[in-house]
Residue, then its C-alpha position, 0 to 999 in steps of 0.5 A: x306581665x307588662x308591670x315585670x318589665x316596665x321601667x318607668x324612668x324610659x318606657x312610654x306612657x302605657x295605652x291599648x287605644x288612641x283618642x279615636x278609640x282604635x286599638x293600637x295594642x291586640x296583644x295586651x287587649x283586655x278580654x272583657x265581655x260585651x255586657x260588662x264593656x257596656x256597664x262600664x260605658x254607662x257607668x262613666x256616662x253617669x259619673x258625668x251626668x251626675x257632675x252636670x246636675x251637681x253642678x247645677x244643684x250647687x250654683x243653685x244654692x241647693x248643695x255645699x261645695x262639690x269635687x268633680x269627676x269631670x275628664x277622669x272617668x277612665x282612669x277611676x272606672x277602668x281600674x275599679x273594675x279589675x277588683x271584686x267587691x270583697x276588695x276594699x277601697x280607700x279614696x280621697x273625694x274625687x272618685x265618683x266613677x268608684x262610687x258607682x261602680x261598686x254600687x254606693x247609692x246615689x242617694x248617699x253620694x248626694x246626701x253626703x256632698x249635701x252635708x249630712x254626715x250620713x252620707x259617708x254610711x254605706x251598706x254593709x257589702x260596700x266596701x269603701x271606707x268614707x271620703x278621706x278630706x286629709x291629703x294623701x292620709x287615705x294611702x295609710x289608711x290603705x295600707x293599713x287594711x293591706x295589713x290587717x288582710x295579710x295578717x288574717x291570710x284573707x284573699x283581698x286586695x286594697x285600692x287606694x285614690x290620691x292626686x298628683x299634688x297628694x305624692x308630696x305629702x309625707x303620707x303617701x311616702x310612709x304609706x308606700x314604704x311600709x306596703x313594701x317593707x311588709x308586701x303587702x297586697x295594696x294599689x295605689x293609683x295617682x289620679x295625675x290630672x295635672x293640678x293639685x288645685x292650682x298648681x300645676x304638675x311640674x312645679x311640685x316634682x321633679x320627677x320626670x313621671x310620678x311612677x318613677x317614685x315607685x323605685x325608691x320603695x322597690x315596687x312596680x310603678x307604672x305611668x298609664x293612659x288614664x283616659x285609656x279606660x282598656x289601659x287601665x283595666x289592664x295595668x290594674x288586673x295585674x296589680x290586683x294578681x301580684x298583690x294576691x299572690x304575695x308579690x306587694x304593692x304597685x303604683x299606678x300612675x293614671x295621666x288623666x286632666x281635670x276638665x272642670x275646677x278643683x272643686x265649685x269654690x274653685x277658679x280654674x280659668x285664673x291659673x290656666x288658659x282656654x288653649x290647654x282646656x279645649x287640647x285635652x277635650x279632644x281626649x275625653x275619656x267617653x268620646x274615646x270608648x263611644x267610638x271604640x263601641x260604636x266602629x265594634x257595633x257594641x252601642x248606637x247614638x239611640x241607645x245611649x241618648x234613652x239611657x241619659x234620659x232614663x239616668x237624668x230623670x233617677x238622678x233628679x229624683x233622688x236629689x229630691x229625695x236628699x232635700x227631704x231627708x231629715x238633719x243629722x241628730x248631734x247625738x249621733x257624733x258619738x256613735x260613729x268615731x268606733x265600732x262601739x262607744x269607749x268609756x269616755x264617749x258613753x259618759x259624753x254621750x250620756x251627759x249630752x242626753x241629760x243635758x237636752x232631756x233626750x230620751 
């Protein structure tokens, strides 16, 4: 396995295909079929046209503050894609390509960037726990998932989402000392796409990589191409077998850049210049695959232009769909803090209804 013998502090950066989509690594090639190949191409096409349109729908004024995805497809799709969808997810807000990936419908993506809390309500088989605003405190609420799986001796791994800026909070390190005191079968993989809002990757860690954090808890860490959607799904494929064999948790580090802003009441262009933008465009995560398929003969131009139109015309749908919906009820904040309501919040939730003479 490549995660046995990597060391983080002196081997190179991991990547199985260059910006022109050749393959320069056959032997750790992932096998991947041609129809999952192409499922994993659409999904990252429509991780970026949903960005596009939401974009739009908030400068609008038709959508709150939206995150977007743009430039770091790879690294969230092509590691997803290494789980099942019996293995849980705990992201932070910037993991569209996930979303989509294990199915959350897009209806609930928009409703919930729209602001209607019942967004963050997935159906039963979708295992992903709600957006985690907090930084770094989804790390523990992976790990506490992690926890309870080993616990019940279940077959399950947990895979959680931060960025760089997030390995400065103390909950990614908690988080990762207690995965590895107690084994526990967890990935953690850092989205470094160079800026925690604006601050830029080498002025908060002097870390050479943010792998090499992964050896002060004695776990596997690794620093990945994330714009190497093939890369990706390899790393992450072993992690997801040593996690279920019992060997603990792994770090992942995904390089990857934020193409777009932070979030839309973000200014990128105040604290970085054109130069950089357009160096790392030349790494787009798509245009690399699209190559990849199109000198394999895998998809042409004309199949993916009718598939934009095909998703383009679903996606503006469903926003419609999101501006019709109805307003969340007040009484409904009680019912969604536990499974089932304490005491306390019945007696709360009782008083509220006498109060508005809601029946």
């Amino acid at each position: 396995m490549i995660l046995e013998s990597y060391n983080p502090l002196k081997d190179e950066m991991f990547q199985l295909i260059d910006d022109e989509g050749k393959v320069i690594n056959e032997k750790d090639f992932p096998k991947i079929e041609k129809e999952e190949m192409l499922d994993l191409f659409k999904t990252m096409i429509k991780s970026r046209i949903i960005d596009t349109k939401a974009l739009q729908y908030q400068r609008q004024g038709r959508m709150l503050t939206y995150a977007p995805n743009l430039g770091q497809e790879a690294t969230q799709v092509g590691s997803i894609s290494a789980t099942s969808k019996s293995d849980w997810v705990a992201p932070a807000f910037r993991e569209l390509g996930v979303w989509l990936h294990r199915d959350t419908p897009l209806y609930s993506i928009f409703l919930y960037w729209y602001g209607n809390e019942l967004g963050s309500k997935t159906p039963e088989d979708v295992k992903i726990l709600p957006v985690s605003i907090p930084i770094a405190s989804q790390c523990q609420h992976a790990t506490g998932l992690a926890y309870s799986i080993k616990f019940k001796k279940e077959d399950n791994v947990v895979i959680t989402y931060l960025g760089d800026g997030g390995t400065s909070q103390g909950d990614f390190h908690e988080a990762m000392n207690f995965a590895a005191a107690k084994k526990l079968p967890v990935i953690f993989v850092i989205q470094n796409n160079q800026y925690a809002i604006s601050v830029p990757r080498k002025k908060q860690s002097n870390s050479r990589t943010l792998a090499q954090k992964a050896l002060a808890y004695d776990m596997p860490g690794i620093l990945v191409d994330g714009n190497d959607i093939f890369a990706m799904r390899k790393i992450t494929d072993e992690a997801v077998k040593r996690a279920k064999k019992g060997d603990g948790p792994t770090l992942i580090e995904a390089y990857t850049y934020r193409l777009g802003a932070h979030t839309t009441a973000d200014d990128p262009t105040v604290y970085r210049d054109d130069e950089e933008v357009e160096k790392w465009k030349k790494k787009d995560p798509i245009d690399r695959m699209r190559k990849y398929l199109n000198r394999e003969g895998l998809f042409s131009e004309e199949e993916e232009k009718q598939f934009r139109l095909e998703f383009e015309k679903y996606v503006g749908e469903e926003f419609k769909k999101v501006e019709n919906s109805e307003e969340v009820k007040l009484e409904d904040v009680f019912k969604y803090t536990f499974r089932d309501m304490t005491k306390n919040l019945r007696e709360q939730y009782e008083d509220r209804l006498e109060f508005t003479g809601v029946k």
